[in-house]
mmCIF file as gemmi writes it, N, C-alpha and C atoms, coordinates in Angstrom:
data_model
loop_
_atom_site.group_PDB
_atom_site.id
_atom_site.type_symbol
_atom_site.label_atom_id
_atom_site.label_alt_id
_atom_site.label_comp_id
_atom_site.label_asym_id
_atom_site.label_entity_id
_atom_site.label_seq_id
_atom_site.pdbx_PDB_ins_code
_atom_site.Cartn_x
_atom_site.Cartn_y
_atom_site.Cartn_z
_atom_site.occupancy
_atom_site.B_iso_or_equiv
_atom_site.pdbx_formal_charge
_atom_site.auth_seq_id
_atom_site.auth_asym_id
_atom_site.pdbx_PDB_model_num
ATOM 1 N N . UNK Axp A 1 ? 115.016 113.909 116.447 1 0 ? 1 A 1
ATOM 2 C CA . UNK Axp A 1 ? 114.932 113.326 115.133 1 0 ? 1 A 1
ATOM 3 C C . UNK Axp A 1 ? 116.274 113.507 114.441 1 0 ? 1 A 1
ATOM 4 N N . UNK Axp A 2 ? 117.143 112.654 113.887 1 0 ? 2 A 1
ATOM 5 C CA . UNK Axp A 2 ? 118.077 112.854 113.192 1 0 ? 2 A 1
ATOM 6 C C . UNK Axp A 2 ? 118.019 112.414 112.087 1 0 ? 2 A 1
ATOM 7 N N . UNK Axp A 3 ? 118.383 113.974 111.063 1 0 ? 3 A 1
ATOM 8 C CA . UNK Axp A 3 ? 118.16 113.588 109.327 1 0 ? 3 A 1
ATOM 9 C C . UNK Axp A 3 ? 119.532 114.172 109.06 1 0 ? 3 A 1
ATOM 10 N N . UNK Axp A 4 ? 120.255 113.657 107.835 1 0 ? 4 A 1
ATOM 11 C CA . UNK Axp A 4 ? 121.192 114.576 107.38 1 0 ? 4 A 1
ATOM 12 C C . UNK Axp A 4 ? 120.789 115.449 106.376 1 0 ? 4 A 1
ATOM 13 N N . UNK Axp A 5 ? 121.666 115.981 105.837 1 0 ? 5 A 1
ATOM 14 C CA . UNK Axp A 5 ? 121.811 116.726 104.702 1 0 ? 5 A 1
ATOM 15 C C . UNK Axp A 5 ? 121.486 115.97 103.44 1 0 ? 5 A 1
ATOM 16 N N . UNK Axp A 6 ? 120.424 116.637 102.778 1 0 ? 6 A 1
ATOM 17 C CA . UNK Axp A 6 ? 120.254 116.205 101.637 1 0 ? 6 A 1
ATOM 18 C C . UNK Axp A 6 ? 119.188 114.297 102.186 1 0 ? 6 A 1
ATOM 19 N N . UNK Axp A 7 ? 118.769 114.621 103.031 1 0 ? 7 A 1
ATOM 20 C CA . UNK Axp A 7 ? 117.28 113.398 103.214 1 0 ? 7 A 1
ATOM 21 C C . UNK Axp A 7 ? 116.157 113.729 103.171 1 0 ? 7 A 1
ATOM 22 N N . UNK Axp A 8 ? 115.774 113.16 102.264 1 0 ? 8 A 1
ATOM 23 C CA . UNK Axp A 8 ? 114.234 113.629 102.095 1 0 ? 8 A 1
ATOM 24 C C . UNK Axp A 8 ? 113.53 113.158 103.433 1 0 ? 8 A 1
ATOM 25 N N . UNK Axp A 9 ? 112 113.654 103.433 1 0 ? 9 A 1
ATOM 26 C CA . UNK Axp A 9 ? 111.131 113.696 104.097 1 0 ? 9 A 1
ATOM 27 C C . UNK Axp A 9 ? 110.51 111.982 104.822 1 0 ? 9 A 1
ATOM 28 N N . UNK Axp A 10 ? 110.669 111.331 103.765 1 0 ? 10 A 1
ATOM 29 C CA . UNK Axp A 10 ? 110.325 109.408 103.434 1 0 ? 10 A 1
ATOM 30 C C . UNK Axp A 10 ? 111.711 108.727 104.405 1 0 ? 10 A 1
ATOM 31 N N . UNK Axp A 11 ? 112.609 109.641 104.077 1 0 ? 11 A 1
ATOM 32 C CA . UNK Axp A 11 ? 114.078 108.999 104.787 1 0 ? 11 A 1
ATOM 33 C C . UNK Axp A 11 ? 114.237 108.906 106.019 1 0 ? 11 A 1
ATOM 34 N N . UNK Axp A 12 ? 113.586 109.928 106.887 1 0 ? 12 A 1
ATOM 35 C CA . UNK Axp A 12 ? 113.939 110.615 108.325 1 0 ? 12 A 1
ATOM 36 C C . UNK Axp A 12 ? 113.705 109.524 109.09 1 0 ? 12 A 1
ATOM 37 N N . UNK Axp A 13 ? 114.574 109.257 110.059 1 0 ? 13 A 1
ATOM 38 C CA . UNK Axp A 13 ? 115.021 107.986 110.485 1 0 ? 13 A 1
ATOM 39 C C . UNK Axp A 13 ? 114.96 108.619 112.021 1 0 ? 13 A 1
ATOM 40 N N . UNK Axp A 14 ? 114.018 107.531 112.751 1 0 ? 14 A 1
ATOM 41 C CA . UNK Axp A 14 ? 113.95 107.851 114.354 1 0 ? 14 A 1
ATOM 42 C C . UNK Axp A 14 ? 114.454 106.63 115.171 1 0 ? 14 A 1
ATOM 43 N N . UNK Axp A 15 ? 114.451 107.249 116.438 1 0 ? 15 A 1
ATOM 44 C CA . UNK Axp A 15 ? 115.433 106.008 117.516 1 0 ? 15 A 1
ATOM 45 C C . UNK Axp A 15 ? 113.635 105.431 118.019 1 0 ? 15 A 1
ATOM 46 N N . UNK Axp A 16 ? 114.107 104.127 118.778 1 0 ? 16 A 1
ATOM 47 C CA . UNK Axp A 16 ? 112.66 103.927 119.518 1 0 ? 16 A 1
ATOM 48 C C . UNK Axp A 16 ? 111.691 104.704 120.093 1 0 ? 16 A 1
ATOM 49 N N . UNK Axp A 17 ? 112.668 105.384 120.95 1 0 ? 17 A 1
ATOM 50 C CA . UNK Axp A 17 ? 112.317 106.654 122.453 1 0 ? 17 A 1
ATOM 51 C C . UNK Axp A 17 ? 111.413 107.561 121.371 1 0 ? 17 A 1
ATOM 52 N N . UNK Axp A 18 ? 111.994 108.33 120.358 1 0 ? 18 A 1
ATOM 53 C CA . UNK Axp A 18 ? 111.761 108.615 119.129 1 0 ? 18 A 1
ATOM 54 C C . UNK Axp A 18 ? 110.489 108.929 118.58 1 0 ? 18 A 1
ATOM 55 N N . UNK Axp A 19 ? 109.924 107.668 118.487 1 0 ? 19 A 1
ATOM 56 C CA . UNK Axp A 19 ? 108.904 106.733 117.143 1 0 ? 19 A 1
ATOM 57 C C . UNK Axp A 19 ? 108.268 106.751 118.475 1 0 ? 19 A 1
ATOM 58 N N . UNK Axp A 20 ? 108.511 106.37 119.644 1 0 ? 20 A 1
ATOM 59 C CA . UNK Axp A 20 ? 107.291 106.238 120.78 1 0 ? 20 A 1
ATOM 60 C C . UNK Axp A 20 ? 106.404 107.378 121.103 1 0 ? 20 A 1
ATOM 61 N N . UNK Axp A 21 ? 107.584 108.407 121.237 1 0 ? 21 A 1
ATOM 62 C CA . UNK Axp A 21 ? 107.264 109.912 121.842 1 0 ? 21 A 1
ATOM 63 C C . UNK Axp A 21 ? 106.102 110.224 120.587 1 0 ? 21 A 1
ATOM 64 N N . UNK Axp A 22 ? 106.562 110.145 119.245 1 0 ? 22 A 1
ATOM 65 C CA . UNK Axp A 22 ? 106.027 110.84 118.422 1 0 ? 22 A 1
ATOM 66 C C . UNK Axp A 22 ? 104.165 110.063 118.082 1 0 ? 22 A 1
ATOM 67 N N . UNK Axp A 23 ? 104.444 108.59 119.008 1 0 ? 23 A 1
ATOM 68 C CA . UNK Axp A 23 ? 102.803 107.806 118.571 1 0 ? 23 A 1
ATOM 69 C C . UNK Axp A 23 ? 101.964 108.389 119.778 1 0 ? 23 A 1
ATOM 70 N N . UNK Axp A 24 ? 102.962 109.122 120.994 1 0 ? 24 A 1
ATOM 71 C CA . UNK Axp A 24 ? 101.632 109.544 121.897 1 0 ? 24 A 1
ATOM 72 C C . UNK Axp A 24 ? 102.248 108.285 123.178 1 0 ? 24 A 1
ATOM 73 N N . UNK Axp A 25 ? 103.463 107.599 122.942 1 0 ? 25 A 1
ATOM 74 C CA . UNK Axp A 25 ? 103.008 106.142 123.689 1 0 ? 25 A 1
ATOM 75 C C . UNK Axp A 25 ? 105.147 106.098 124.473 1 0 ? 25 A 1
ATOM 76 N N . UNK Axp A 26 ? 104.913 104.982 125.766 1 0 ? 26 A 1
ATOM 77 C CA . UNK Axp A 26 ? 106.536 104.94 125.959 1 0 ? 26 A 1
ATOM 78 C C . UNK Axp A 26 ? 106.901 104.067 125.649 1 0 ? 26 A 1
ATOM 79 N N . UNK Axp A 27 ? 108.409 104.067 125.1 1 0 ? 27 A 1
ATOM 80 C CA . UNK Axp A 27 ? 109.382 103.108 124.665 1 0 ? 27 A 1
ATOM 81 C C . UNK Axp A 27 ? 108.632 101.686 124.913 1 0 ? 27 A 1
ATOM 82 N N . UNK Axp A 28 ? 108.847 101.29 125.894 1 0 ? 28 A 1
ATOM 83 C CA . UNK Axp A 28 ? 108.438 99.948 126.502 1 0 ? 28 A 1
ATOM 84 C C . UNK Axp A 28 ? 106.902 99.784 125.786 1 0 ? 28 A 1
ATOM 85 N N . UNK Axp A 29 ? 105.891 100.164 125.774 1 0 ? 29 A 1
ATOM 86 C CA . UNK Axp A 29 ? 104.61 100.315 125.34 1 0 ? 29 A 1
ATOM 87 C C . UNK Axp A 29 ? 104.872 100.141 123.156 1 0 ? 29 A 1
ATOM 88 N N . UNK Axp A 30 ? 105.613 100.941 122.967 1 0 ? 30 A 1
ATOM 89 C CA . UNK Axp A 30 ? 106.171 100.617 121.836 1 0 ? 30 A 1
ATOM 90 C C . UNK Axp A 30 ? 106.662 99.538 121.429 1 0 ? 30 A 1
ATOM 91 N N . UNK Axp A 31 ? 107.664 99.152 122.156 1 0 ? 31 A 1
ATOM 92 C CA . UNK Axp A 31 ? 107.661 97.762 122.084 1 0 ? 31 A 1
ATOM 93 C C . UNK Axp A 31 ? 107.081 96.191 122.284 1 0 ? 31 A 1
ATOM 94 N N . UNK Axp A 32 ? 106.213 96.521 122.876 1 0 ? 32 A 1
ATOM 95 C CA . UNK Axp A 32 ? 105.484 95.512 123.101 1 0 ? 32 A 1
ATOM 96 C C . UNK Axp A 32 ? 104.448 95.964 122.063 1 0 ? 32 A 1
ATOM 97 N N . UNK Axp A 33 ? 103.915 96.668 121.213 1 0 ? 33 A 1
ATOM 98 C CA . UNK Axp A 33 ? 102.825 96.732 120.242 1 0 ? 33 A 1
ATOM 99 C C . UNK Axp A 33 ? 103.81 96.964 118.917 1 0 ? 33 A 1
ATOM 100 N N . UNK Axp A 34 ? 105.309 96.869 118.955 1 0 ? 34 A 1
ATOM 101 C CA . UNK Axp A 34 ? 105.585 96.763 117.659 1 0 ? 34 A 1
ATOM 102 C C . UNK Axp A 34 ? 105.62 95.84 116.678 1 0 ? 34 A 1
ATOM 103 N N . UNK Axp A 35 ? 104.97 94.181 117.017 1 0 ? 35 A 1
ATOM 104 C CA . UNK Axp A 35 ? 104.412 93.469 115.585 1 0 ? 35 A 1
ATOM 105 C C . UNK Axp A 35 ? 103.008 93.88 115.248 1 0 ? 35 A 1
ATOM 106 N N . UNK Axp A 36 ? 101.966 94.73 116.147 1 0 ? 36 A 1
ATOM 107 C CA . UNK Axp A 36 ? 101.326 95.281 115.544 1 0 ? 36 A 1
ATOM 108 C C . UNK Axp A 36 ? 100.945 96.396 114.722 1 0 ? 36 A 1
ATOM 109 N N . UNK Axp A 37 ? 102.37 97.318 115.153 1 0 ? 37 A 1
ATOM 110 C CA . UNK Axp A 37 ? 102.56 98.967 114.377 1 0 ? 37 A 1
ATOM 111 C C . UNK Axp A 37 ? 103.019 98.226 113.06 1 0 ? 37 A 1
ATOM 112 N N . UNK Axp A 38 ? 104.065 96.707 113.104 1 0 ? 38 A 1
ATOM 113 C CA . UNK Axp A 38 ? 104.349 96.945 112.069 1 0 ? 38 A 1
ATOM 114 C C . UNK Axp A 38 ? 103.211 96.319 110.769 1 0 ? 38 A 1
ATOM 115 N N . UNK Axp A 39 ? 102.644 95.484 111.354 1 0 ? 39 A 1
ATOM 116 C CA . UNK Axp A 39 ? 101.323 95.131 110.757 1 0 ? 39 A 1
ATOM 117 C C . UNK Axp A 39 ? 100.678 96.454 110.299 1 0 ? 39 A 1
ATOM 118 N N . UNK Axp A 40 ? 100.871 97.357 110.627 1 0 ? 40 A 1
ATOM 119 C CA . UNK Axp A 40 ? 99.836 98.766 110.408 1 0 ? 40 A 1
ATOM 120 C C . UNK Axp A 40 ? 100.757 99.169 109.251 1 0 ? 40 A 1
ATOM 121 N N . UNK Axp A 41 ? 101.963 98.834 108.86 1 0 ? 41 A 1
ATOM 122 C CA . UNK Axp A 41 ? 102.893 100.063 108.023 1 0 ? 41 A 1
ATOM 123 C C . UNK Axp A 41 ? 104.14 100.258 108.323 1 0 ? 41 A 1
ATOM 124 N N . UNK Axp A 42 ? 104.207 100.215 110.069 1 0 ? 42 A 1
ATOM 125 C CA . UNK Axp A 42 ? 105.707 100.767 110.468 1 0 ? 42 A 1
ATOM 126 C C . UNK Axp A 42 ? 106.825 100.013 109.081 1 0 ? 42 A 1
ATOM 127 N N . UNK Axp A 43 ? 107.687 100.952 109.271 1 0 ? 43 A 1
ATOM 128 C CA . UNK Axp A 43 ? 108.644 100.769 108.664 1 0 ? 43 A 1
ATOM 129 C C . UNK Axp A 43 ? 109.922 100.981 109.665 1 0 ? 43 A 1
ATOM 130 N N . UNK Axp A 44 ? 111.029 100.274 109.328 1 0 ? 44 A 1
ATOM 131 C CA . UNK Axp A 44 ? 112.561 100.428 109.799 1 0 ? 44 A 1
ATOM 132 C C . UNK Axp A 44 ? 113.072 100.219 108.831 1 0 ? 44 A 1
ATOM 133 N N . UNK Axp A 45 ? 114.567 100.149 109.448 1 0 ? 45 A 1
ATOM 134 C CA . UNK Axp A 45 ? 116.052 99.963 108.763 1 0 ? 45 A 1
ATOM 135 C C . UNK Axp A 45 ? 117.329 99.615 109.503 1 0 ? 45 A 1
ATOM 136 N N . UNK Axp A 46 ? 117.548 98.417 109.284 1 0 ? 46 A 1
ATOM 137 C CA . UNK Axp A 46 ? 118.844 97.991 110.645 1 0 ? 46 A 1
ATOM 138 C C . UNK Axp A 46 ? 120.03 99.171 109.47 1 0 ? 46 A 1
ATOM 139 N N . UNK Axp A 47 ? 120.573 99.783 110.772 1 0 ? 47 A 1
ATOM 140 C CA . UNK Axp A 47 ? 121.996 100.478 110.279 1 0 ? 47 A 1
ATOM 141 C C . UNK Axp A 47 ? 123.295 99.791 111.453 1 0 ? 47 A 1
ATOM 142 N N . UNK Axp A 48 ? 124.172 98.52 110.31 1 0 ? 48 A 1
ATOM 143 C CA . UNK Axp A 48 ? 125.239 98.226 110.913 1 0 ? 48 A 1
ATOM 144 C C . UNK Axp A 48 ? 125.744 99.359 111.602 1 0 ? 48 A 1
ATOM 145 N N . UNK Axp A 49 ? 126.71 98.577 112.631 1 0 ? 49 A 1
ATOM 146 C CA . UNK Axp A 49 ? 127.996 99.31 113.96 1 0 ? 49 A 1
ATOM 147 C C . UNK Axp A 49 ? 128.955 99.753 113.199 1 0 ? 49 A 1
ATOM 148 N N . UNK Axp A 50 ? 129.221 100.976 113.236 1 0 ? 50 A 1
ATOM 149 C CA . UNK Axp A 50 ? 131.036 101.236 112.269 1 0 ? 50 A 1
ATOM 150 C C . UNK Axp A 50 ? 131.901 100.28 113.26 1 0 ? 50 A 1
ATOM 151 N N . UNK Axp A 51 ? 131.425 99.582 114.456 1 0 ? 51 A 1
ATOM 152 C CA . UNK Axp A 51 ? 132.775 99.136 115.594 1 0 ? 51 A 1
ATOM 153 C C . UNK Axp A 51 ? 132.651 97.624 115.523 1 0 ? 51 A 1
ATOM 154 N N . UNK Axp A 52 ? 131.892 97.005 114.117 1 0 ? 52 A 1
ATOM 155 C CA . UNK Axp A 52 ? 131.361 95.825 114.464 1 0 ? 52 A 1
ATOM 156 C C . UNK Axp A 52 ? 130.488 95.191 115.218 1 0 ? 52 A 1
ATOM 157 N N . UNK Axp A 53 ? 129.796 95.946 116.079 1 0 ? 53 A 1
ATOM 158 C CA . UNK Axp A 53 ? 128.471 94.901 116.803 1 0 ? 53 A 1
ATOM 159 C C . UNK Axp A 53 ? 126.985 95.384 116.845 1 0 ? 53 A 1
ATOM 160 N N . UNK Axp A 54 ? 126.429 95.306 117.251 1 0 ? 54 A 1
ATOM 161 C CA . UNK Axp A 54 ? 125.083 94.845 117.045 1 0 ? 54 A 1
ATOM 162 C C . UNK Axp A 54 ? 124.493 96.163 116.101 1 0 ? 54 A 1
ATOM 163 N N . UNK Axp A 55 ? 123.909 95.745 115.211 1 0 ? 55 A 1
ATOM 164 C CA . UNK Axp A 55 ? 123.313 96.335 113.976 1 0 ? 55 A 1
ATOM 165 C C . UNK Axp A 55 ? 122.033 97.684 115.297 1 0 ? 55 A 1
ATOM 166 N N . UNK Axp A 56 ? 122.365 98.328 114.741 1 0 ? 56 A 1
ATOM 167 C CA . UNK Axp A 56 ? 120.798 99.609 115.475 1 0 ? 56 A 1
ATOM 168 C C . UNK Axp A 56 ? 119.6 99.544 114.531 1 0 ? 56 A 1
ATOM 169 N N . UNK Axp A 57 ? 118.562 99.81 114.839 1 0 ? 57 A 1
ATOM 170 C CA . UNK Axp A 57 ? 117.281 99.642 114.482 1 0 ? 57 A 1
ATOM 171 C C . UNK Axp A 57 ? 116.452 101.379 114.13 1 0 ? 57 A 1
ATOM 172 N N . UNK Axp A 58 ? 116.206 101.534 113.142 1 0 ? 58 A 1
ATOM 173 C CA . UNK Axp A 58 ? 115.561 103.408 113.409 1 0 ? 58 A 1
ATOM 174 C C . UNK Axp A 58 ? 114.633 102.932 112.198 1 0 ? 58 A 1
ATOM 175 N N . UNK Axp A 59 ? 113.514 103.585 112.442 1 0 ? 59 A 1
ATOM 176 C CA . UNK Axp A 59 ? 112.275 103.649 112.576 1 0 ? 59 A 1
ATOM 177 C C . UNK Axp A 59 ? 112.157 104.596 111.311 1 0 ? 59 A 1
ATOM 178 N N . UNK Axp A 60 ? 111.274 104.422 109.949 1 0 ? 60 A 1
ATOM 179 C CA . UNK Axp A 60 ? 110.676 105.708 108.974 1 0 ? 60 A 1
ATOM 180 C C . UNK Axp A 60 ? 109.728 106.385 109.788 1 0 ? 60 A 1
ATOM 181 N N . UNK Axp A 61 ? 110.06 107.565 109.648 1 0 ? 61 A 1
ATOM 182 C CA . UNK Axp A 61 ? 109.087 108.764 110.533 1 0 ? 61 A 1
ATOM 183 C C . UNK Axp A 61 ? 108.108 109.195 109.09 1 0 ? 61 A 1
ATOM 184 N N . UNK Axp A 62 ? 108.525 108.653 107.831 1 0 ? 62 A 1
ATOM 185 C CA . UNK Axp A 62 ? 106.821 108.461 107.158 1 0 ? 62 A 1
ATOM 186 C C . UNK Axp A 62 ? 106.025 107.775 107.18 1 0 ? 62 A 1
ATOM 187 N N . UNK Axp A 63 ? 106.302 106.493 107.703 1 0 ? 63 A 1
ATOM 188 C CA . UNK Axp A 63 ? 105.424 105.488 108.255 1 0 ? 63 A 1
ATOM 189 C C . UNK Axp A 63 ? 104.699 105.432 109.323 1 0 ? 63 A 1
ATOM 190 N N . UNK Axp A 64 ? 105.208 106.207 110.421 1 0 ? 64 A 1
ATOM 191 C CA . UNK Axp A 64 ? 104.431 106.692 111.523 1 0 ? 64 A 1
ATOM 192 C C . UNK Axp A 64 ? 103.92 107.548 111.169 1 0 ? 64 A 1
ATOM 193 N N . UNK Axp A 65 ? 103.852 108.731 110.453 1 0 ? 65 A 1
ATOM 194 C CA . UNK Axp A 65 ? 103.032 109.897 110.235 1 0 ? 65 A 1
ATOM 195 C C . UNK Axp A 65 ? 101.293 108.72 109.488 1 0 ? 65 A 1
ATOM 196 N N . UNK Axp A 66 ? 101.944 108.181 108.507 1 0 ? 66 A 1
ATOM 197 C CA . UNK Axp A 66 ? 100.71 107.554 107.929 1 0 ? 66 A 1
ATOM 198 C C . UNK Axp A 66 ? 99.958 106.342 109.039 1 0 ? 66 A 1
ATOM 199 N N . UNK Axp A 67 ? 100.531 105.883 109.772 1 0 ? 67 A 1
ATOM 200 C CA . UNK Axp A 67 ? 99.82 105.287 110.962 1 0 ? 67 A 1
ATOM 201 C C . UNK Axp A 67 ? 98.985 105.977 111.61 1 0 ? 67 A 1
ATOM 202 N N . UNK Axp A 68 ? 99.425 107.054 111.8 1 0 ? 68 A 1
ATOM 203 C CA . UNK Axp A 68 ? 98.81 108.171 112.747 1 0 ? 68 A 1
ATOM 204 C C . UNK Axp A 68 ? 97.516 108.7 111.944 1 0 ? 68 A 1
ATOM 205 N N . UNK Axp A 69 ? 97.853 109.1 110.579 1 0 ? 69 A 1
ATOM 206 C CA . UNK Axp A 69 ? 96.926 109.232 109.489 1 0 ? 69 A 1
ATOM 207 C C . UNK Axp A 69 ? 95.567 108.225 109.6 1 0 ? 69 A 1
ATOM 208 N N . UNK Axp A 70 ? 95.694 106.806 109.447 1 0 ? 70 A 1
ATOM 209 C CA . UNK Axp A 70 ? 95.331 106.349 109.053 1 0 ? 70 A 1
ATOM 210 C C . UNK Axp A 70 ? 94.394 106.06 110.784 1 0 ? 70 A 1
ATOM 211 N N . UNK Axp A 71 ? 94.815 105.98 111.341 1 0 ? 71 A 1
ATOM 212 C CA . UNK Axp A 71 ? 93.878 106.136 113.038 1 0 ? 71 A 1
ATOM 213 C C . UNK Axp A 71 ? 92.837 107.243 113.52 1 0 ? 71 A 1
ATOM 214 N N . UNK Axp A 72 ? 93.34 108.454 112.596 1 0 ? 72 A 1
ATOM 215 C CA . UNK Axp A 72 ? 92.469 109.338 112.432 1 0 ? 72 A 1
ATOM 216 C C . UNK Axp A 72 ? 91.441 109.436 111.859 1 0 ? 72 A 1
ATOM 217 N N . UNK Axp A 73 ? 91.59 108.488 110.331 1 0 ? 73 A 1
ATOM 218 C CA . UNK Axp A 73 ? 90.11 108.495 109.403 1 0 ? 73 A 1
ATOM 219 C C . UNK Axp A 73 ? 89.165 108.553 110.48 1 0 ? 73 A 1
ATOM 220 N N . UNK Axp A 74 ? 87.458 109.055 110.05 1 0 ? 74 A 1
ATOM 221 C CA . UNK Axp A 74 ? 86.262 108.509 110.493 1 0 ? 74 A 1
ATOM 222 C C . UNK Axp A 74 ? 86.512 107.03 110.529 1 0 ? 74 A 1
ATOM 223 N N . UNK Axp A 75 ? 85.145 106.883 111.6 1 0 ? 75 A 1
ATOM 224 C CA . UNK Axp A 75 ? 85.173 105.48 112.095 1 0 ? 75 A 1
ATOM 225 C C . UNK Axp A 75 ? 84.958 104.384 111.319 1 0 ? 75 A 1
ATOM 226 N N . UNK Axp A 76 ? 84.01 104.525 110.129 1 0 ? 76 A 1
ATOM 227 C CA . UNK Axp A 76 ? 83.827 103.894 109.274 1 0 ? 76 A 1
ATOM 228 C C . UNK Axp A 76 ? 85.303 102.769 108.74 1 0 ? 76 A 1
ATOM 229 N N . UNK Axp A 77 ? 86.045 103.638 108.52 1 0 ? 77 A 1
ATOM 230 C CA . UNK Axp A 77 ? 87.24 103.568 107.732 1 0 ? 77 A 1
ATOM 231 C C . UNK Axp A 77 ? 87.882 102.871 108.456 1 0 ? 77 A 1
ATOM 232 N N . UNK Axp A 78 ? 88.061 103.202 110.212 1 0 ? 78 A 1
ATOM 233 C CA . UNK Axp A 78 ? 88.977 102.56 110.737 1 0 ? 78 A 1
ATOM 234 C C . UNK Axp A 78 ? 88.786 100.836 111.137 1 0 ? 78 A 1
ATOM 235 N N . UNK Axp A 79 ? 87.038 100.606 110.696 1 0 ? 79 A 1
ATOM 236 C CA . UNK Axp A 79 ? 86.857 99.028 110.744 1 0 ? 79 A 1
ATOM 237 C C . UNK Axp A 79 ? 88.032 97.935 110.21 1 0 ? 79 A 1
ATOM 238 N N . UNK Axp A 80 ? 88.803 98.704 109.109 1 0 ? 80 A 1
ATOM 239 C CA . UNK Axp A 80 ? 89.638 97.905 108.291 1 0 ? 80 A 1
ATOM 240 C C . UNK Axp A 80 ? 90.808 98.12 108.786 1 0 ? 80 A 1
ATOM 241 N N . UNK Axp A 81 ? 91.193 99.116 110.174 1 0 ? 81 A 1
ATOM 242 C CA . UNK Axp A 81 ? 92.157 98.699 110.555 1 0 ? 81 A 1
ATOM 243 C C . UNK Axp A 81 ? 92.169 97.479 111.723 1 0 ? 81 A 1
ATOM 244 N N . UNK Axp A 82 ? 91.298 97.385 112.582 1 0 ? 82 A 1
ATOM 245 C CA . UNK Axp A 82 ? 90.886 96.779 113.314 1 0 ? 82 A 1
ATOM 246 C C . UNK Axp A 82 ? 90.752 95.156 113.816 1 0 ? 82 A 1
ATOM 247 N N . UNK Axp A 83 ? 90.496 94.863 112.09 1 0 ? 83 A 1
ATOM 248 C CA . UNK Axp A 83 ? 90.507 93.367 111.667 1 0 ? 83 A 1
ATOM 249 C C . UNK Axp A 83 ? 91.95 92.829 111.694 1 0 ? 83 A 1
C-alpha cells in the first residue's frame, strides 16, 4: 500500500495487484469484474507520468473497504446489491 505523509485514511491509494489482493481475488479476476466493483463504489484516480506517458491508475482503499462492508451486511440487505 503506498500512502505518504500527511494522507488521510479516504486518500490511500492502491496499485491493481493491490485492490485485488486486498478483495480476496487476482489481478486478472479484478479486472475483468472492474465495471462491476465500480458499479458497487470502487473508486480511482489516474496519476499522470512525470516522463510524459501513459497516465497510472490507483485505486481508493476506502472504497474497497466499503465494498467489502457492504458484501458483508445480512442477506436481507445484500438483495440491493445484487440488482
Amino acid at each position: 500500500m503506498r500512502q505518504t505523509a500527511g494522507q488521510s485514511a479516504e486518500a490511500k491509494l492502491l496499485t491493481a495487484a493491490e485492490a485485488a489482493r486486498r478483495l480476496g481475488m487476482g489481478r486478472t479476476t479484478f479486472y475483468a469484474l472492474s465495471d462491476r466493483l465500480r458499479a458497487r463504489g470502487l473508486r480511482f484516480v489516474m496519476i499522470p507520468s512525470s516522463s510524459g506517458g501513459k497516465p497510472t491508475r490507483r485505486y481508493v482503499a476506502a472504497s474497497i473497504d466499503r465494498i467489502i462492508a457492504d458484501a458483508l451486511k445480512p442477506e436481507k440487505d445484500k438483495e440491493a446489491l445484487l440488482c
